[in-house]
N, C-alpha and C positions, 0 to 999 in steps of 0.2 A: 352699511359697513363704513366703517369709521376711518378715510383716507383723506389726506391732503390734499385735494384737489386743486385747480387752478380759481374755481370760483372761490373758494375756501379758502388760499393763500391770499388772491386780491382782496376780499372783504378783509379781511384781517393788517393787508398793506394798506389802505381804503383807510379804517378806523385810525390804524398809528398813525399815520399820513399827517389828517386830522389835529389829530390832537398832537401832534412834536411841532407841528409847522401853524399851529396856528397863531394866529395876533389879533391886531383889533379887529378886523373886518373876517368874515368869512371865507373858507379854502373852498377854490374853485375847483371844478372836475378836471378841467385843461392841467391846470397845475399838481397836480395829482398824477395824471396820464405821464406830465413831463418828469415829475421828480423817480415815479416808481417803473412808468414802461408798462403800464396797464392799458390795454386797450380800451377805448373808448364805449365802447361797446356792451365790453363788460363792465366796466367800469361805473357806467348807467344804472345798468340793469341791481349790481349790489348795492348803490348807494341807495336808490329807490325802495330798497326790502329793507333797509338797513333804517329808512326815514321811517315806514310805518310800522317798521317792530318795537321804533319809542328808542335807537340807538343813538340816533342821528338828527338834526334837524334841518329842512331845505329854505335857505334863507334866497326869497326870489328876486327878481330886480338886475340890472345893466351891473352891479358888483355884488350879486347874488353869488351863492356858494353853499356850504356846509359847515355845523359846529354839531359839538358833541350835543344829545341831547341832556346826558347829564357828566356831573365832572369823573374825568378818568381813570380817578381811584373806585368807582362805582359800574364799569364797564369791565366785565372778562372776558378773556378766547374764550371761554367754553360758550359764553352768550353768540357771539357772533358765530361760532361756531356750529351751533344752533338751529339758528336763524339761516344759515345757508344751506345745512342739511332739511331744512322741513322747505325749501325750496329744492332741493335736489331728491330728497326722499328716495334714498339708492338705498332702504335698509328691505327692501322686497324681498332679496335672495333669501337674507335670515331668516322671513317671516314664511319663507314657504315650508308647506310641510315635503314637500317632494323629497328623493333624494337615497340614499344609504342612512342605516338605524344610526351609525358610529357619528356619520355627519351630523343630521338630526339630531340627537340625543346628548351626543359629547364635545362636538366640534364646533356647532354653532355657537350653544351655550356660552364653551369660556370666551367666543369669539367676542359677544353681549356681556360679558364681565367684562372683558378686557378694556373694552369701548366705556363703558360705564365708569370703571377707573381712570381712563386716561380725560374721560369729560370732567370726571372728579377734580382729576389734578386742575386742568384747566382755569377751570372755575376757581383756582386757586390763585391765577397770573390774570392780573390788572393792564390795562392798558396805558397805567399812570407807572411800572414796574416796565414794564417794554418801552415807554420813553426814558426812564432813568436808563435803559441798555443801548439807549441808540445814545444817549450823551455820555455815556462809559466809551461805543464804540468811536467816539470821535463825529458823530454825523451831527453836522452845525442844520441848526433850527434855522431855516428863512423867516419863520415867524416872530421870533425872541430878536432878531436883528432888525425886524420893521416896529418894532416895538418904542415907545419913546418915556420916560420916567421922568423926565426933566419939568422943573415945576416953573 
């Protein structure tokens, strides 16, 4: 079933994180935990799923960290979205046959359109479209300010 869960909102804070904050070097988990308030924990555990599903990349070392594995415009919520649901794999209930004919038959179904569309839409919003919305909302990049152009 298709909900917002906590692991589902952090991977997705996780990815923007990333990519709004980042500069020359790599964004580290710590800094990630302190900008969004993501537990550590979890915080782990999605970047990890998130490196071997090709989202992410784990750059190791004393100023080891994370970068996208590819550019922004090329990463959706629906992907990550995804990616934490076949980790979570809570679509059981749908898949049972158990139940009342009405639920079975009529209830689940549009429940599996429904999810199906809104993955649709998803898959529609960039993660290069969600940082154009955090610098609409005013939230200043730490990355773009460590940044230096001067020649």
């Amino acid at each position: 079933m298709l909900k917002l869960s906590r692991k589902t909102l952090f991977a997705i804070e996780a990815v923007l994180d990333i990519a709004y904050h980042a500069g020359a070097a790599p964004v580290q988990s710590r800094e990630i935990t302190r900008r969004q308030g993501i537990p550590r924990r979890y915080l782990e555990q999605a970047l990890q799923n998130l490196v071997r599903s090709g989202v992410l990349v784990g750059v190791r070392g004393p100023r080891g960290g994370y970068r996208l594995a590819r550019e922004r415009r090329r990463i959706t919520v629906g992907e990550i979205i995804r990616i934490v649901r076949n980790i979570d794999d809570d679509d059981e209930l749908l898949q049972e046959e158990s139940g009342s004919p009405l639920g079975y038959k009529v209830v689940r179904p549009l429940w599996l359109e429904l999810q199906s569309e809104l993955l649709a839409r998803l898959d529609g919003v960039t993660v290069d479209e969600l940082c154009d919305r955090a610098d609409l909302a005013g939230i200043v990049s730490e990355g773009r300010s460590n940044l230096d152009f001067s020649i």
